[in-house]
C-alpha positions as CSV (number, residue, x, y, z in Angstrom):
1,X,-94.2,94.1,-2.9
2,X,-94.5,96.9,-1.2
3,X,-91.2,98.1,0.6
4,X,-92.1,101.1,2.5
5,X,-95.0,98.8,4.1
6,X,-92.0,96.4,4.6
7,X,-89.5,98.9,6.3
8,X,-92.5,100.1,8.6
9,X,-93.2,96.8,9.8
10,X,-89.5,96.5,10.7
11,X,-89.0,99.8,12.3
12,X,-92.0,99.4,14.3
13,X,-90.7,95.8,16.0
14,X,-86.6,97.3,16.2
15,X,-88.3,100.1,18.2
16,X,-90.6,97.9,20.1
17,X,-87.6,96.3,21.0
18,X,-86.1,99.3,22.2
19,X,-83.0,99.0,19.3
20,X,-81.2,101.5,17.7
21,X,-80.7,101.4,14.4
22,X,-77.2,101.4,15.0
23,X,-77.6,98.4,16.8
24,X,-80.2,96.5,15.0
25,X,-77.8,97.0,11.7
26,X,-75.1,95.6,13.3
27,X,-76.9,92.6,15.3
28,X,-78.1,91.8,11.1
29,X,-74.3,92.6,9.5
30,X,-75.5,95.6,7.8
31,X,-74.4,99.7,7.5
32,X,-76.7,101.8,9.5
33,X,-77.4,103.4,6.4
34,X,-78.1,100.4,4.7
35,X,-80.8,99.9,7.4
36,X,-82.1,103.3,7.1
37,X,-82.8,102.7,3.5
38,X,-84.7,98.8,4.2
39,X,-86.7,100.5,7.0
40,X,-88.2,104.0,4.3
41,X,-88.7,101.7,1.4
42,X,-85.4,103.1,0.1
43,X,-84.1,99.6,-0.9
44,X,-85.4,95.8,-0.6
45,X,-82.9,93.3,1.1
46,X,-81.4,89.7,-0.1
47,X,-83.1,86.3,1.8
48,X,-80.2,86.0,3.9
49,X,-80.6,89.7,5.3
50,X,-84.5,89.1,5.3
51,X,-84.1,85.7,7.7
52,X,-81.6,88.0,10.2
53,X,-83.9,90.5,10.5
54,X,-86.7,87.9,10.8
55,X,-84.6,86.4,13.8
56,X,-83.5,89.5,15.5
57,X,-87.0,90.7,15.4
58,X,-88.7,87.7,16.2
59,X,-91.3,87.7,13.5
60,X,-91.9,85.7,10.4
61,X,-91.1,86.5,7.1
62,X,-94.3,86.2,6.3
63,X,-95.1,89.3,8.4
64,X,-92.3,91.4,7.4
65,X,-92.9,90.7,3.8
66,X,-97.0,90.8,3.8
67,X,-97.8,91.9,6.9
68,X,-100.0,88.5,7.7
69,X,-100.9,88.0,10.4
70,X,-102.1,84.8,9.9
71,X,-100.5,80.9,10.4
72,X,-96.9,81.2,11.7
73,X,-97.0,84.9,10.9
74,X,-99.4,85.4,13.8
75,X,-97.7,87.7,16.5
76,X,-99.8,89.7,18.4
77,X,-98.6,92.3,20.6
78,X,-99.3,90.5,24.3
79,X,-97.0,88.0,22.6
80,X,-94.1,89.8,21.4
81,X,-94.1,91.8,24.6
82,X,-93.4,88.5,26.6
83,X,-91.0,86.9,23.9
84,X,-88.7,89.3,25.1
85,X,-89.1,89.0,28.9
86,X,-87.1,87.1,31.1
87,X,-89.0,83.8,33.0
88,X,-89.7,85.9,36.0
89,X,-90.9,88.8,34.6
90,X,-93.5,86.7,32.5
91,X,-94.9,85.4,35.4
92,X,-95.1,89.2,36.9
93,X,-97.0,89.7,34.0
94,X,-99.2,87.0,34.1
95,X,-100.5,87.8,37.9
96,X,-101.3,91.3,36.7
97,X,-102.8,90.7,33.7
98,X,-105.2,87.9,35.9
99,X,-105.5,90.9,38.8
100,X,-106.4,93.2,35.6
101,X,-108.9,91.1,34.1
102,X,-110.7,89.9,37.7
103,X,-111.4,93.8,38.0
104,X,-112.6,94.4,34.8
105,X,-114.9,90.8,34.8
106,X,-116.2,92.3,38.5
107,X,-116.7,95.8,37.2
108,X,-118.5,95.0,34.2
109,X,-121.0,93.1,37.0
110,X,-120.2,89.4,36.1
111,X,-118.5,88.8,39.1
């Protein structure tokens, strides 16, 4: 197992997510330091810390453990961007991602 692959993919979503770490180790009952250590490989984490920061997150522990990206462990990044929004800003998101992909459909000549 490689922890420092592990801590990466965990500092990358809690700053995706716009968390401190200050925040992210108390939302998951743990010291800031604690989380300092999970997130540089420092230290691995018991299953119950492992499913909080799963659900915090919003990734599988497939993912965070492995880093696959297959099955339930299958976030991509259009995804987790919208997990996070609100109903109506989805739906903003969705008319300009249709408005951005009619221009690039017309400008690559397939219109």
């Amino acid at each position: 197992m490689d922890w420092g692959e592990i801590g990466l993919r965990i500092r990358r979503q809690r700053e995706f997510l716009g968390y401190t770490r200050e925040q992210f180790a108390e939302m998951i009952d743990i010291t800031p330091k604690f989380c300092s250590d999970i997130e540089l490989g420092v230290k691995g984490m018991s299953v119950p810390t492992l499913c909080r920061v799963a659900e915090v997150l919003q990734l599988s522990a497939d993912y965070i453990l492995l880093g696959d990206r297959r099955g339930t462990g299958d976030m991509r990044p259009i995804q987790r961007m919208l997990d996070v929004c609100t109903e109506a800003e989805r739906s903003y998101a969705e008319e300009i991602l249709k408005t951005f992909l009619m221009a690039m459909h017309e400008k690559s000549g397939h219109a």
